[in-house]
MDTraj code that builds the backbone (N, CA, C; nanometers):
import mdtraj as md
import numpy as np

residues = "UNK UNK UNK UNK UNK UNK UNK UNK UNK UNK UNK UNK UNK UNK UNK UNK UNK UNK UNK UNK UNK UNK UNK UNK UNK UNK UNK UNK UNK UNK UNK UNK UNK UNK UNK UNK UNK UNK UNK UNK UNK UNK UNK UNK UNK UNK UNK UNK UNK UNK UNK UNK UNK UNK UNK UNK UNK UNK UNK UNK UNK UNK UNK UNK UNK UNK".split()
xyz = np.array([
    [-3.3170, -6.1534, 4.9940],
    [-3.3245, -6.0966, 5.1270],
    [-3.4347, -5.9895, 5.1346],
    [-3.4316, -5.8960, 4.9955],
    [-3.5222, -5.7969, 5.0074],
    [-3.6480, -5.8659, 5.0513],
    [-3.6877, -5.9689, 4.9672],
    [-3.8439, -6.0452, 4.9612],
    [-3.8920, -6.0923, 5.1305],
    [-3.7682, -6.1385, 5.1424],
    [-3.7664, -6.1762, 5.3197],
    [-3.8512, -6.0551, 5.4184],
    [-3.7613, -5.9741, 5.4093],
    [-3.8103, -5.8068, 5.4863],
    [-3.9612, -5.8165, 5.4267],
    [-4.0013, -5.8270, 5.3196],
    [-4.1219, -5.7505, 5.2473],
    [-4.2060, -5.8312, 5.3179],
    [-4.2337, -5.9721, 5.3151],
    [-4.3078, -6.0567, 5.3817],
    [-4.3305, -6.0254, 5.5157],
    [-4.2032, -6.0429, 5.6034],
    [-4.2096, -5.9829, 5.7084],
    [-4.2775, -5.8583, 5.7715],
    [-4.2173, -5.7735, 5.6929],
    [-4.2948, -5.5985, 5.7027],
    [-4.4406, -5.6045, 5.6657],
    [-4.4656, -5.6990, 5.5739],
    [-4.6180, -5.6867, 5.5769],
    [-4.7087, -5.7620, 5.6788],
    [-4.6595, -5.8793, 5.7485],
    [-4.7423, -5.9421, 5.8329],
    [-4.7434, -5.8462, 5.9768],
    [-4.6071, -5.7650, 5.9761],
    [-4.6299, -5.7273, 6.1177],
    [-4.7131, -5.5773, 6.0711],
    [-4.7116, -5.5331, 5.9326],
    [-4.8258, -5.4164, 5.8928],
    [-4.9847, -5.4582, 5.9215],
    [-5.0061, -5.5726, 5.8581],
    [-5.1252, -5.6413, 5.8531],
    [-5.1496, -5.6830, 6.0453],
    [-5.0701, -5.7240, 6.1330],
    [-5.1496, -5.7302, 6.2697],
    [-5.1710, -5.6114, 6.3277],
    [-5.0577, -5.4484, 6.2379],
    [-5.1084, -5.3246, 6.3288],
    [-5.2105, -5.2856, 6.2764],
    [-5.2563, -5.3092, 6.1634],
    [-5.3589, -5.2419, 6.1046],
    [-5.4644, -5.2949, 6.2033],
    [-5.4815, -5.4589, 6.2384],
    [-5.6221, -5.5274, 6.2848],
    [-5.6019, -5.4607, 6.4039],
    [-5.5001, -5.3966, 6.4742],
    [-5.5079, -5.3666, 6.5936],
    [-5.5754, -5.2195, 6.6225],
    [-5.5469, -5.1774, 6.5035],
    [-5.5445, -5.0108, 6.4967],
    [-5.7379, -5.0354, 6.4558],
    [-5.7743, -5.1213, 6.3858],
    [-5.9121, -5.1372, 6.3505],
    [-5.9752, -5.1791, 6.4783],
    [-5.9327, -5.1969, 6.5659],
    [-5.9813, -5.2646, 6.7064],
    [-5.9893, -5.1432, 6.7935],
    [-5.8979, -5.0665, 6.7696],
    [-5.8689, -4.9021, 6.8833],
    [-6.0058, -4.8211, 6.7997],
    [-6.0421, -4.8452, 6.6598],
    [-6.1655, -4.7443, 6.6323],
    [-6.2864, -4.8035, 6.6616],
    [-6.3429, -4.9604, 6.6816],
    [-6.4605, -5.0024, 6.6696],
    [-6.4961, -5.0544, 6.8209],
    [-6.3572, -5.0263, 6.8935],
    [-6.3850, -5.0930, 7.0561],
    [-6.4665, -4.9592, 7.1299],
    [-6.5545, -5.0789, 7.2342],
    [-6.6486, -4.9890, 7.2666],
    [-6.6430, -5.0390, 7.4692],
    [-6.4990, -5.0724, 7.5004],
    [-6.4398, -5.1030, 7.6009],
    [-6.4598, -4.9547, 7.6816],
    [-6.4765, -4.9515, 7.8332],
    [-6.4709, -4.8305, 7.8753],
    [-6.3405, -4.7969, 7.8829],
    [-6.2488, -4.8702, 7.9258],
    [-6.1049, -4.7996, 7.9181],
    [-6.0561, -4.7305, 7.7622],
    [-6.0841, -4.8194, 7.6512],
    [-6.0559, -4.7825, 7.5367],
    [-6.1303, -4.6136, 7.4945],
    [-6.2568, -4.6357, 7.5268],
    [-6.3453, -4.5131, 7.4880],
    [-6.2843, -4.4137, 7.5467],
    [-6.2554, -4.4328, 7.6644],
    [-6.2204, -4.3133, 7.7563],
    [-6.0523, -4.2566, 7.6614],
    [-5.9543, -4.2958, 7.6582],
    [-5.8440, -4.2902, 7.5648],
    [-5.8010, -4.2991, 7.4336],
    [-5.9269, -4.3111, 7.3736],
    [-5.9516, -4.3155, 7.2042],
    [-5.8567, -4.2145, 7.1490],
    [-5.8763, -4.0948, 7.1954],
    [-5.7685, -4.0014, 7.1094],
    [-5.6773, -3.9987, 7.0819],
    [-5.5877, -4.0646, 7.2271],
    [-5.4191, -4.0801, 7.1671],
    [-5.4082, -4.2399, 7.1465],
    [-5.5158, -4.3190, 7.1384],
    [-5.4848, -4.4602, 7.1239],
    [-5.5016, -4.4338, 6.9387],
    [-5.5877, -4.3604, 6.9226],
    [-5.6119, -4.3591, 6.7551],
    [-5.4336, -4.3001, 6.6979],
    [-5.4279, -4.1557, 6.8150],
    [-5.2903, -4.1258, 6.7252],
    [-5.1717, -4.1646, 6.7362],
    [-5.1364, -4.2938, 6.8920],
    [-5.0471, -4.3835, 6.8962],
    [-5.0580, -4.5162, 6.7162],
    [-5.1966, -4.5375, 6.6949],
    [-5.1900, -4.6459, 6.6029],
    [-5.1388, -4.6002, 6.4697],
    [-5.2613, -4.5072, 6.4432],
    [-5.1717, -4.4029, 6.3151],
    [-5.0490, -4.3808, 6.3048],
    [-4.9691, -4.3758, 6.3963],
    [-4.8272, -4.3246, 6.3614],
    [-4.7855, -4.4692, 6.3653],
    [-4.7615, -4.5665, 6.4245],
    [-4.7154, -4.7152, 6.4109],
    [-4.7419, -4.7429, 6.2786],
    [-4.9019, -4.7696, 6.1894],
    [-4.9499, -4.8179, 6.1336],
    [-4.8804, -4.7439, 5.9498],
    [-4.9052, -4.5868, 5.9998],
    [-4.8920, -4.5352, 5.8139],
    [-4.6995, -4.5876, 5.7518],
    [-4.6343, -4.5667, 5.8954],
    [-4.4144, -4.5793, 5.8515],
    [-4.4819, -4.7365, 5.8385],
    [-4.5247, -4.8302, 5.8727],
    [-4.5430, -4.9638, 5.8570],
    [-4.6003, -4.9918, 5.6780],
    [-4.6517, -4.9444, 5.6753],
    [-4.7528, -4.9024, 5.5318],
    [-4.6702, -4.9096, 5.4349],
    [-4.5927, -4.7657, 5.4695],
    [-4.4768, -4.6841, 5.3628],
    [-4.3858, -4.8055, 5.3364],
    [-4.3099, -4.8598, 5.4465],
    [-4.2431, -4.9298, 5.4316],
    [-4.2704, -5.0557, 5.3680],
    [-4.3841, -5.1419, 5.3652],
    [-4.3982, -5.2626, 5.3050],
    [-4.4102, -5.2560, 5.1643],
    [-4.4908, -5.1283, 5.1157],
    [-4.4842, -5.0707, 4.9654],
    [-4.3622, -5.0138, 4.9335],
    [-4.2563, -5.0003, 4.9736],
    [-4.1290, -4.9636, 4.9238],
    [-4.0441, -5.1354, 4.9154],
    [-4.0626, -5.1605, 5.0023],
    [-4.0139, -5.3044, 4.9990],
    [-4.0145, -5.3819, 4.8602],
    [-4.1824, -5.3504, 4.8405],
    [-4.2528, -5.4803, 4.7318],
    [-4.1925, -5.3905, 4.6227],
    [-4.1940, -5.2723, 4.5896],
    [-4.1903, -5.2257, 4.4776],
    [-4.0755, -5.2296, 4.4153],
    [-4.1063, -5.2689, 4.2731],
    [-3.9486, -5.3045, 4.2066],
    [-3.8524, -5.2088, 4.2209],
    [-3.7267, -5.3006, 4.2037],
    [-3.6073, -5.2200, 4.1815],
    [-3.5879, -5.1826, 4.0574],
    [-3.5093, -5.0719, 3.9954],
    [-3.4948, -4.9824, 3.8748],
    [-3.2843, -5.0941, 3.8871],
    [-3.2942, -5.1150, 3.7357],
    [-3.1810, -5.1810, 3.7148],
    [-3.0575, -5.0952, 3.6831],
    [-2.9328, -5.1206, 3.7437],
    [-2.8564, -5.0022, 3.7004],
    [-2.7852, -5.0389, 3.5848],
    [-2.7631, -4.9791, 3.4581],
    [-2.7220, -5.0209, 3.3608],
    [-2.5448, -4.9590, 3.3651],
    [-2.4774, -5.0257, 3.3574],
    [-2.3357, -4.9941, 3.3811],
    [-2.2283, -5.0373, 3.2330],
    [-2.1977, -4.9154, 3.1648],
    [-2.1590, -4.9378, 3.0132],
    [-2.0420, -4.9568, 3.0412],
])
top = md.Topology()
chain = top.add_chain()
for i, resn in enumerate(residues, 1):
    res = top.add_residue(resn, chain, resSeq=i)
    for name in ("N", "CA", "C"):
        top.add_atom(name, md.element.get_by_symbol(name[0]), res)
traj = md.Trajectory(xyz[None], top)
């Protein structure tokens, strides 16, 4: 199930990132004009998206139970 989420969490990381790469290189007048909070709307979507797909992937520690 974990692997499920991880896949998941990363494809929808991987379309905010292309989106968030689209809010810095667009040269749209509406975009230009709102760049500032469109950059710090993406940033905040994009880094908990991040965190989360690297916690996902990263192994689990085994609990040893004597």
């Amino acid at each position: 199930m974990r692997k499920l989420l991880a896949v998941l969490s990363t494809l929808v990381t991987l379309f905010a990132i292309k989106e968030a790469v689209y809010v810095f290189i667009s040269q749209e007048a509406d975009m230009v004009k709102q760049r500032p909070i469109l950059i710090v709307i993406s940033l905040s979507i994009c880094i908990p998206l991040i965190v989360l797909s690297l916690w996902l992937w990263s192994p689990r520690g085994k609990k040893n139970k004597p």
